[in-house]
NUPATI-686623 format. One line per 10 residues: number of its first residue (from 1); their letters; for each residue y, z, x of N, C-alpha, C. Coordinates in nm, 2 decimals. Atoms other than C-alpha are relative to their C-alpha. Example, Ala and Ser with C-alpha at 12.3 -4.5 7.8 and 13.67 -1.06 7.14 Angstrom:
residues 2
1) as) -0.12 0.00 0.09 -0.45 0.78 1.23 0.12 0.00 0.09 | -0.11 0.00 -0.09 -0.11 0.71 1.37 0.11 0.08 -0.08 $
end
This chain:
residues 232
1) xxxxxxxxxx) -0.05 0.00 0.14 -7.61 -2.86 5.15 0.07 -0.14 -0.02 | -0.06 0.12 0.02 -7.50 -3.20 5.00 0.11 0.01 -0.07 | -0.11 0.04 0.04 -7.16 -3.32 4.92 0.01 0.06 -0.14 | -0.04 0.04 0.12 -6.99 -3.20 4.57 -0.01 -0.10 -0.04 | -0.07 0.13 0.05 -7.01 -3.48 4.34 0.09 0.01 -0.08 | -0.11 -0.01 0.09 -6.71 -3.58 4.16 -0.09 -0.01 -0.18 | 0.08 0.02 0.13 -6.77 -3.50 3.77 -0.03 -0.07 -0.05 | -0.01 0.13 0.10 -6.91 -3.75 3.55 0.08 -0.03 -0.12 | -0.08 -0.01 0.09 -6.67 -3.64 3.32 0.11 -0.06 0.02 | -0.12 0.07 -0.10 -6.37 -3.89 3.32 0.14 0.10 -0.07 $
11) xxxxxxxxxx) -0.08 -0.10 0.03 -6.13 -3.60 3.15 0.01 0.10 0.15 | 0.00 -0.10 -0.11 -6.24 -3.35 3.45 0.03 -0.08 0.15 | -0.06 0.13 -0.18 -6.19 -3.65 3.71 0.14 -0.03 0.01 | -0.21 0.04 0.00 -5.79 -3.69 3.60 0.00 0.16 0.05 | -0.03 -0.13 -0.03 -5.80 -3.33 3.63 -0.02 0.05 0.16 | 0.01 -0.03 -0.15 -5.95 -3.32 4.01 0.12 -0.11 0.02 | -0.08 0.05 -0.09 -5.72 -3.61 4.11 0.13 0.03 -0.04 | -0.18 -0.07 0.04 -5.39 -3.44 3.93 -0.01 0.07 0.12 | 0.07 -0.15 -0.06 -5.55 -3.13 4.13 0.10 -0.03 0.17 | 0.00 0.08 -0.10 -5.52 -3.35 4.44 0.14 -0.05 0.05 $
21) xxxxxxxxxx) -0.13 0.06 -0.01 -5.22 -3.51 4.38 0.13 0.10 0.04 | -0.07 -0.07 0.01 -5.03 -3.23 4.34 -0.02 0.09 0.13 | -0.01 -0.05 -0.16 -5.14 -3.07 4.68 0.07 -0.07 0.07 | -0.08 0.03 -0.09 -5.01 -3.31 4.87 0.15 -0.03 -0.05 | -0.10 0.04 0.08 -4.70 -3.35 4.67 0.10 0.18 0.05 | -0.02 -0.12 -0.01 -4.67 -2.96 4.74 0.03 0.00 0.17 | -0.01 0.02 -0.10 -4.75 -3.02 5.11 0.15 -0.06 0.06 | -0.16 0.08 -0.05 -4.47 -3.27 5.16 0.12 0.09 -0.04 | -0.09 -0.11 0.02 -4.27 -3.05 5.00 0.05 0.09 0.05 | 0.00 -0.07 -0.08 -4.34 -2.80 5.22 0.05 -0.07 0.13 $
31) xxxxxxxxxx) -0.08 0.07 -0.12 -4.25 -3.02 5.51 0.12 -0.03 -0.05 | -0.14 0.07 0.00 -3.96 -3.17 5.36 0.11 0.13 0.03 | -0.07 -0.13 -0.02 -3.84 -2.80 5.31 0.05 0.06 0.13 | -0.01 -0.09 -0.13 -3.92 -2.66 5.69 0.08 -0.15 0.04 | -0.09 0.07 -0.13 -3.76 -2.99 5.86 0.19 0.04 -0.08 | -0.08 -0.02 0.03 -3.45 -2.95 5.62 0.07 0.14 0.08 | 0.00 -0.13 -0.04 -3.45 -2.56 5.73 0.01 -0.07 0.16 | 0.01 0.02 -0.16 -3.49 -2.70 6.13 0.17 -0.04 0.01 | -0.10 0.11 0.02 -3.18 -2.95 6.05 0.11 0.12 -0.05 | -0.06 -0.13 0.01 -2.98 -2.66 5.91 0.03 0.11 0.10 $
41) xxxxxxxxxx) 0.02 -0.11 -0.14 -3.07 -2.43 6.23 0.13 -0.07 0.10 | -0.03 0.07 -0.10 -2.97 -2.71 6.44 0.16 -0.03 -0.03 | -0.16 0.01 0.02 -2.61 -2.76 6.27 0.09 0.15 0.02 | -0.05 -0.12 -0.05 -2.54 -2.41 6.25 0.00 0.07 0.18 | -0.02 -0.06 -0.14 -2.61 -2.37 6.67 0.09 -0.08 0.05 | -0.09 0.13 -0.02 -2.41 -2.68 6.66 0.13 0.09 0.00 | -0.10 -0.07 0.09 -2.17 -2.51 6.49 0.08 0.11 0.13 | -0.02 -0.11 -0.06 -2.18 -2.21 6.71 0.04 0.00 0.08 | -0.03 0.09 -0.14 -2.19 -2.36 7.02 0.13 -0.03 -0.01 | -0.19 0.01 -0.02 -1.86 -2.51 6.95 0.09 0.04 -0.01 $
51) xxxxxxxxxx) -0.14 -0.09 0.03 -1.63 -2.25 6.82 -0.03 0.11 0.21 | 0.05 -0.08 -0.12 -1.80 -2.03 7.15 0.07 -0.12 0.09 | -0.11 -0.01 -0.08 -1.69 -2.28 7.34 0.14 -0.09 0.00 | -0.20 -0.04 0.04 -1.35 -2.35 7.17 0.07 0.15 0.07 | -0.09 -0.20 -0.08 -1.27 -1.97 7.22 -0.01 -0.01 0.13 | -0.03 -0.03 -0.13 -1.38 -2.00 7.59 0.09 -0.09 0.06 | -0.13 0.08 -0.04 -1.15 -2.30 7.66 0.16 0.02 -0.05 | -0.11 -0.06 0.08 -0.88 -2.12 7.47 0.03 0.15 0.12 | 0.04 -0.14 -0.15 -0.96 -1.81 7.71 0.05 -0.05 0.10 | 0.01 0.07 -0.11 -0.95 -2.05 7.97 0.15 -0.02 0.07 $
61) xxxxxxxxxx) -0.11 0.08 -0.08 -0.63 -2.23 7.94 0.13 0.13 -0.03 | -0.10 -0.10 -0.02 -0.43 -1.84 7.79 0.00 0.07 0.13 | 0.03 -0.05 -0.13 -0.56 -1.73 8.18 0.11 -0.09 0.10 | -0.06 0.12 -0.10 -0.40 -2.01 8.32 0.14 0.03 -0.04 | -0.16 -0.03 0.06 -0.08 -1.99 8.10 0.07 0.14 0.09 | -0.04 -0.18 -0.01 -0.06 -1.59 8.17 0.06 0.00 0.14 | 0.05 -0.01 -0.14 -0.12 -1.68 8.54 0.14 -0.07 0.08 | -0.10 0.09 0.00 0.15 -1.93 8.54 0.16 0.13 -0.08 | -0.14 -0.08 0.09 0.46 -1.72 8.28 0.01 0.13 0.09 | -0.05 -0.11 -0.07 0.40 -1.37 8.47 -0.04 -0.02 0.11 $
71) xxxxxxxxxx) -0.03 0.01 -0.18 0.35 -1.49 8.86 0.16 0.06 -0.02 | -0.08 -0.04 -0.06 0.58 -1.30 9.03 0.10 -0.15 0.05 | -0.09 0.12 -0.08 0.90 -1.54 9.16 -0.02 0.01 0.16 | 0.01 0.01 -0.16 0.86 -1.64 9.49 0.09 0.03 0.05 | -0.16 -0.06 -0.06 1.10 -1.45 9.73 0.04 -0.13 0.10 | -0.11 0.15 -0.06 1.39 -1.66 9.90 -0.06 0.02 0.13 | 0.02 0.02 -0.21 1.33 -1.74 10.27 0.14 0.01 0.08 | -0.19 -0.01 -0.15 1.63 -1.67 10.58 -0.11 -0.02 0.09 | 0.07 0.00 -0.15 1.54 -1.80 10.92 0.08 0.06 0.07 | -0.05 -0.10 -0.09 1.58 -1.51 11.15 0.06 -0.06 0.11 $
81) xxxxxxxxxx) -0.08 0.00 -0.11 1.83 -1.50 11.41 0.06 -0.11 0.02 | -0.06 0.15 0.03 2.00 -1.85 11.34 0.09 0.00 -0.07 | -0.14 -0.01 0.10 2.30 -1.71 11.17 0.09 -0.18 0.04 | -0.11 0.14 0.00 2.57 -2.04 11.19 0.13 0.02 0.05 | -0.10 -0.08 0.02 2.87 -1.80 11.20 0.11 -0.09 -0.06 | -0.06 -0.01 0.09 2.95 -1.90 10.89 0.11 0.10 -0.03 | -0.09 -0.12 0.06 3.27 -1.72 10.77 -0.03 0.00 -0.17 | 0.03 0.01 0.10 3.20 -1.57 10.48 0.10 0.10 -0.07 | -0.14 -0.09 0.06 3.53 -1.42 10.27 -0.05 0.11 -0.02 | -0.02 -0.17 0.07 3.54 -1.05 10.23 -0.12 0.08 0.15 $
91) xxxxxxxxxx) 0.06 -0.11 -0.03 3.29 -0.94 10.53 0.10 0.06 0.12 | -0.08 -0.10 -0.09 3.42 -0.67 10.77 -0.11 -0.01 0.14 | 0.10 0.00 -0.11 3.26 -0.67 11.11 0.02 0.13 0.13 | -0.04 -0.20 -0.09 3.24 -0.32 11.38 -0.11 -0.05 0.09 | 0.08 0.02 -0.09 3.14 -0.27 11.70 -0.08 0.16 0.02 | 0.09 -0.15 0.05 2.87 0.10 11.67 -0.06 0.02 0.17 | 0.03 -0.07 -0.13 2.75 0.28 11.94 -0.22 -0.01 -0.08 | 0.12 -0.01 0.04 2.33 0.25 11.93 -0.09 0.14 0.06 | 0.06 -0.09 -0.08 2.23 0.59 12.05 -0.07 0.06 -0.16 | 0.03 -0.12 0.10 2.00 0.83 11.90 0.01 0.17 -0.02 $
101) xxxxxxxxxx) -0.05 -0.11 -0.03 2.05 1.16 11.77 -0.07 0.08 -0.08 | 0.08 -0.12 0.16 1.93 1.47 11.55 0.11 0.05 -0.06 | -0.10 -0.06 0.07 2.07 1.60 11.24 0.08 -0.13 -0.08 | -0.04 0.12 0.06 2.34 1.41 11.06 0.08 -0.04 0.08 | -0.05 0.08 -0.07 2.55 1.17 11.15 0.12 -0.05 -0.14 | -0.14 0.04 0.05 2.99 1.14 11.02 -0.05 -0.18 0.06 | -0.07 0.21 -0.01 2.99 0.75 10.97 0.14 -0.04 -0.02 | -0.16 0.09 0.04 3.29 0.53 10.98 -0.03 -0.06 -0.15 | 0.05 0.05 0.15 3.12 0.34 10.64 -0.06 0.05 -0.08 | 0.08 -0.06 0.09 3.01 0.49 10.36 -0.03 -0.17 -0.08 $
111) xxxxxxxxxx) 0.13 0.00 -0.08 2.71 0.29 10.33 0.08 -0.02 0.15 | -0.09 0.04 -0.14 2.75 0.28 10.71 -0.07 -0.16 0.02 | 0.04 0.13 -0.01 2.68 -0.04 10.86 -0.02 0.02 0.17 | -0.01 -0.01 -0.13 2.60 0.09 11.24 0.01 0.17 0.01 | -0.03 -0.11 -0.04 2.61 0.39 11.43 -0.11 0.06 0.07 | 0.10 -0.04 -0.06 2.43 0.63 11.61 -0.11 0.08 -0.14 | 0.12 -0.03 0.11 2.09 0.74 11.42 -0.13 0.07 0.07 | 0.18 -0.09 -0.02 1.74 0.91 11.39 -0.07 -0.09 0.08 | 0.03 0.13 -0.02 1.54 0.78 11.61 -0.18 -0.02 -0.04 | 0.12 0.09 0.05 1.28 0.71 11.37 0.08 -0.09 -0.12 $
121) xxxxxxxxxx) -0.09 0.09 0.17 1.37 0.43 11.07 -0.04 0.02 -0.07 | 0.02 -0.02 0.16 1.35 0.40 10.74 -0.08 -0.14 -0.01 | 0.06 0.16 0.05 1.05 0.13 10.61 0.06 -0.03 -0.05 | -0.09 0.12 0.05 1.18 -0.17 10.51 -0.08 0.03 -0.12 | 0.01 0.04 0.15 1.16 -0.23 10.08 0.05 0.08 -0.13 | -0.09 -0.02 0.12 1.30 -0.12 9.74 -0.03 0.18 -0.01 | 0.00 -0.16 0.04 1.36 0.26 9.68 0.09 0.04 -0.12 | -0.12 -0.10 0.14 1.47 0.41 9.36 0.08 0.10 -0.01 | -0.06 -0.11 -0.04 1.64 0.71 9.51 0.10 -0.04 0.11 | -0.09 0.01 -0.11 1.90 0.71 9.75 -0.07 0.01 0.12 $
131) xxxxxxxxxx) 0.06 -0.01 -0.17 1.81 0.75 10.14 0.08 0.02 0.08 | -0.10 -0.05 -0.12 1.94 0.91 10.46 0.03 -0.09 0.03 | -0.05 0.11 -0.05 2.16 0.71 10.64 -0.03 0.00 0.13 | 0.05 0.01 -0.13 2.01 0.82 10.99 -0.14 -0.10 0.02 | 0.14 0.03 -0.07 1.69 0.67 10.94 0.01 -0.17 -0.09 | -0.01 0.16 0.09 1.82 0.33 10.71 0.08 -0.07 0.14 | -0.05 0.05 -0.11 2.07 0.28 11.02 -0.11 -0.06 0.10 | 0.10 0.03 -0.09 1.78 0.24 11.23 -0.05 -0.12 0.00 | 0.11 0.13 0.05 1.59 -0.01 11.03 0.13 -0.12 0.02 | -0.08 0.18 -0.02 1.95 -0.24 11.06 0.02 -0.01 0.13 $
141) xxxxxxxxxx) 0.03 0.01 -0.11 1.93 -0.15 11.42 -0.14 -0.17 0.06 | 0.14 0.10 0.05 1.59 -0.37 11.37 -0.02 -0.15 -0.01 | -0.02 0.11 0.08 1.76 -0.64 11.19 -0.01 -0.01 -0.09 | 0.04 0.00 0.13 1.71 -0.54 10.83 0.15 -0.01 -0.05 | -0.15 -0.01 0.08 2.00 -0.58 10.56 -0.03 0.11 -0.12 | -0.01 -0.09 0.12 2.08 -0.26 10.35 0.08 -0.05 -0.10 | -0.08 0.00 0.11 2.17 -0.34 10.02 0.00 0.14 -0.07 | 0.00 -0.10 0.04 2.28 -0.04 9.83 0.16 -0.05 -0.11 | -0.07 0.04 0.17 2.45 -0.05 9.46 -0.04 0.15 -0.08 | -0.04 -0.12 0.11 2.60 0.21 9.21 -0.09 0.06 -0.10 $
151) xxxxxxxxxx) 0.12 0.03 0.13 2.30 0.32 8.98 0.09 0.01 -0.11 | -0.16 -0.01 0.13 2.63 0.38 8.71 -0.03 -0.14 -0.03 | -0.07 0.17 0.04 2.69 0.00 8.71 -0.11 -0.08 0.03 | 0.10 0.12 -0.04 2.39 -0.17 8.88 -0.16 0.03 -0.08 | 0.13 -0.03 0.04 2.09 -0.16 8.62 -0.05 -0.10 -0.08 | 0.07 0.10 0.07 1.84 -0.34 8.45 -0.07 -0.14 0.02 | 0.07 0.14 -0.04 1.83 -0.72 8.46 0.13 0.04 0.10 | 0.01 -0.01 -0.13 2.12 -0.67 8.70 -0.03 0.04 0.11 | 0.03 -0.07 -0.08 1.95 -0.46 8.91 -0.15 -0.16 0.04 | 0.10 0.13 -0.01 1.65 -0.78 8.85 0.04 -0.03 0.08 $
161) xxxxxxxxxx) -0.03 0.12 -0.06 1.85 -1.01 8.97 0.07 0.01 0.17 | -0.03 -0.07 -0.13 1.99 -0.79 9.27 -0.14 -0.02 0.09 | 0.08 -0.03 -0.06 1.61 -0.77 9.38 0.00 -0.16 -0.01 | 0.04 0.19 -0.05 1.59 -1.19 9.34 0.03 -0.04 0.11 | -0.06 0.00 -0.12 1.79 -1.18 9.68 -0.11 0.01 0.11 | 0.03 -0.10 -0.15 1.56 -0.95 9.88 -0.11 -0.17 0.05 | 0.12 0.05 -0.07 1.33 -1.15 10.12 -0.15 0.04 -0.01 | 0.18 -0.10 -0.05 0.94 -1.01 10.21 -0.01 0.08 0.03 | 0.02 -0.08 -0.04 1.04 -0.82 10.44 0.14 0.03 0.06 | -0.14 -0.01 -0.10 1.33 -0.67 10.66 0.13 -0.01 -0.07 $
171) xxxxxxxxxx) -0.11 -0.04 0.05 1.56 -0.54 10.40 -0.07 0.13 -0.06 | 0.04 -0.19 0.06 1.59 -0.15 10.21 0.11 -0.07 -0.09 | -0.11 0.07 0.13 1.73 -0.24 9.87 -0.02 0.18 -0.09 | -0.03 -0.12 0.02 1.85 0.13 9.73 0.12 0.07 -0.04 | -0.16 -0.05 0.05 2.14 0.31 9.52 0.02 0.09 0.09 | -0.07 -0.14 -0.07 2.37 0.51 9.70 0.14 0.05 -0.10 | -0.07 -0.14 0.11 2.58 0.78 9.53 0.18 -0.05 0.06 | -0.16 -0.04 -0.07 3.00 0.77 9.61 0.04 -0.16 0.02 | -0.08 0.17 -0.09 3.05 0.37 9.68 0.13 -0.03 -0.09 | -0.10 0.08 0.08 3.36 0.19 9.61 0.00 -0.14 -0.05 $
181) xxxxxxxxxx) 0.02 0.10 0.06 3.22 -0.12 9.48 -0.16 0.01 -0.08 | 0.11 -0.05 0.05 2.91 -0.17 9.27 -0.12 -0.05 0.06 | 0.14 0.01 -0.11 2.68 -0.35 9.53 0.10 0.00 0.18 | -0.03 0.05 -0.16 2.74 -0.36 9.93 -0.09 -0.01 0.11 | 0.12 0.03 -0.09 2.53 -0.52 10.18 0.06 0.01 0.17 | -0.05 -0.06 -0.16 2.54 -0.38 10.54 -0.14 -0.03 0.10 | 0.12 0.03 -0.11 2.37 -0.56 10.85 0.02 0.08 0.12 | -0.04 -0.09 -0.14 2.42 -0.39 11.23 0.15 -0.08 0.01 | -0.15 0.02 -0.04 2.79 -0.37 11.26 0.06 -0.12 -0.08 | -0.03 0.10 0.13 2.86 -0.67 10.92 0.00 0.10 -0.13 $
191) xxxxxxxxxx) -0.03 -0.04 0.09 2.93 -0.55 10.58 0.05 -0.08 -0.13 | -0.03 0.04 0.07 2.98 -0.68 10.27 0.03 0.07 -0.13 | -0.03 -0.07 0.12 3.12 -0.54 9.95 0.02 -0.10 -0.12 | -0.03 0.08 0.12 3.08 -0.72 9.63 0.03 0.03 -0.18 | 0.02 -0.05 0.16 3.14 -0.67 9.21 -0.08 -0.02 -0.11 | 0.04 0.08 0.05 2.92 -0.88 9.09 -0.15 -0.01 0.04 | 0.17 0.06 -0.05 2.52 -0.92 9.11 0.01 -0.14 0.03 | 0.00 0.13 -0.02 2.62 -1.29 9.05 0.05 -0.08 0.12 | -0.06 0.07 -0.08 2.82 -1.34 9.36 -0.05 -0.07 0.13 | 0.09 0.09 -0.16 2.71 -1.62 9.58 0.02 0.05 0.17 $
201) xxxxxxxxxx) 0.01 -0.09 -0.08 2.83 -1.42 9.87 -0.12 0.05 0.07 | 0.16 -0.12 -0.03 2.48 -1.20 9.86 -0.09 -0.10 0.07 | 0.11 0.06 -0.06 2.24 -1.51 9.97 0.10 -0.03 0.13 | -0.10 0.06 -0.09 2.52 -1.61 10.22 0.03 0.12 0.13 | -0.04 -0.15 -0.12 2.54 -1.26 10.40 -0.14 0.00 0.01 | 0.15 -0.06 0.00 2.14 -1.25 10.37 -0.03 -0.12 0.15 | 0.03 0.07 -0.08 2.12 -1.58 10.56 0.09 -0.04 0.16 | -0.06 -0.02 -0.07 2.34 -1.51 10.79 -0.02 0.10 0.18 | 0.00 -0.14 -0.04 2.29 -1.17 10.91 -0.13 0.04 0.02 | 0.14 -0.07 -0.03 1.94 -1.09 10.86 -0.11 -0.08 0.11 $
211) xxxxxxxxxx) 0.09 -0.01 -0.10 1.73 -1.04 11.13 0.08 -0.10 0.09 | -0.06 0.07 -0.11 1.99 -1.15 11.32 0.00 0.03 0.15 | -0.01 -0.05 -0.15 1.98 -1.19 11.73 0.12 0.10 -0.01 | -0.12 -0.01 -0.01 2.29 -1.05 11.72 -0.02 0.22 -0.01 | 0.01 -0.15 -0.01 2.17 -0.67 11.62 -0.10 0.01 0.14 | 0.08 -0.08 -0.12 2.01 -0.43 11.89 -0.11 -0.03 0.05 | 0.17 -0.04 -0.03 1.64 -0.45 11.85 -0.01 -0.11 -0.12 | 0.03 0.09 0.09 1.60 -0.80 11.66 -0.15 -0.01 -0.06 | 0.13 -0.01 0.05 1.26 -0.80 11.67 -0.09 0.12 0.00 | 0.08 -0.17 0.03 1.14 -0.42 11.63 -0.08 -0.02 -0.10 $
221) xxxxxxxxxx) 0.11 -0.01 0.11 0.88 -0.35 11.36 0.09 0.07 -0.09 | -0.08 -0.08 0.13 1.05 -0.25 11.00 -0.09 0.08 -0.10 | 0.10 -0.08 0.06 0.74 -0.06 10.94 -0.09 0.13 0.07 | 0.09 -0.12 -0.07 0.49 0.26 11.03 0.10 0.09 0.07 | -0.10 -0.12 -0.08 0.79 0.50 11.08 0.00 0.13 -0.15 | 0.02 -0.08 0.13 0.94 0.67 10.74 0.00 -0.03 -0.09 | -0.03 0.08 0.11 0.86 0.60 10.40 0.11 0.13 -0.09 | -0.11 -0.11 0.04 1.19 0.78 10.21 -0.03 0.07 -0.15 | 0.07 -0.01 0.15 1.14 0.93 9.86 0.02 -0.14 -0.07 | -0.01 0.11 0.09 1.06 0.71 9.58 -0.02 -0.14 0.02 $
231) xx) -0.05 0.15 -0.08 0.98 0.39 9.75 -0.10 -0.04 -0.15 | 0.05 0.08 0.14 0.90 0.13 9.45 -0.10 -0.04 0.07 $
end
């Protein structure tokens, strides 16, 4: 079949090349439209992309912050058995008998600070409840320091700041019922009695006393015996 010819008509020939014109005029159009639409796409993933990872470096650095504000405080350090014999005003010092026994046990100290005891211990760390005194004697047998404070008078942040003292390990920090002061810290055969959560005293008897050669069984285990009620 041969080629259309163009009309001989010069009215119907403006009319094919309007015809003509206007396709590709349409065309472009059509492209100019879809790349606009691409360019569009491409700002909005732009877009997206960035706030995504805005929020995740926002994520990133409230993880870090959080990680940083609620860390636990690092507990204080004492080097065992290297007391100084520091005198330290107000403590009381006793010489106890280390036997063991069943049943209870009349102390000379209410907290005692020595004496004969159960002879299993009390694990070393924080208890919300009171505790026998046969099986806490034990653990200062050990070398641990009982602190023990009035729950009446010792609560809240200063009960906090009572626990800022404790070491890792190798103390029983725990209210006892009847005391005559509102904290008192008792190593084997040492004692201290204080008024104050704030009183510098408390690191001073800690670094002193704990895990001192000086008790019975300095290096015993202050664990895998009894855990007492309520241990925190």
């Amino acid at each position: 079949m041969s080629p259309k010819k163009p009309s001989g008509n010069p009215a119907k020939q403006a009319e094919q090349a309007l015809t003509v014109k206007q396709q590709r005029e349409a065309k472009r159009a059509e492209k100019l439209a879809e790349y606009q639409r691409q360019v569009a796409k491409r700002r909005r993933t732009g877009i997206m992309w960035w706030v995504v990872g805005g929020v995740a470096a926002l994520a990133v650095v409230g993880v870090v912050v959080a990680s940083i504000v609620f860390q636990p405080a690092p507990r204080p350090t004492y080097e065992a058995g290297v007391g100084s014999g520091m005198q330290i005003e107000g403590v009381e010092t006793f010489s106890h008998d280390t036997s063991h026994v069943e049943g209870t046990v009349d102390y000379e100290q209410s907290p005692p600070a020595g004496g004969p005891h159960n002879q299993y211990w009390l694990n070393c760390g924080e208890y919300s409840q009171p505790q026998q005194n046969e099986y806490a004697v034990h653990s200062l047998e050990h070398g641990a320091i009982w602190v023990t404070y009035d729950p009446e008078l010792v609560q809240g942040e200063d009960l906090d700041t009572l626990r800022s003292y404790m070491p890792s390990s190798y103390y029983i920090l725990s209210p006892y019922e009847g005391m005559d002061s509102p904290v008192t810290l008792s190593g084997w055969n040492s004692q201290l009695k204080v008024d104050s959560v704030d009183d510098e005293r408390i690191p001073q008897f800690f670094e002193e006393y704990w895990r001192s050669d000086q008790a019975p069984e300095p290096n015993a285990v202050c664990t895998g015996a009894i855990d007492g009620e309520s241990r925190v």
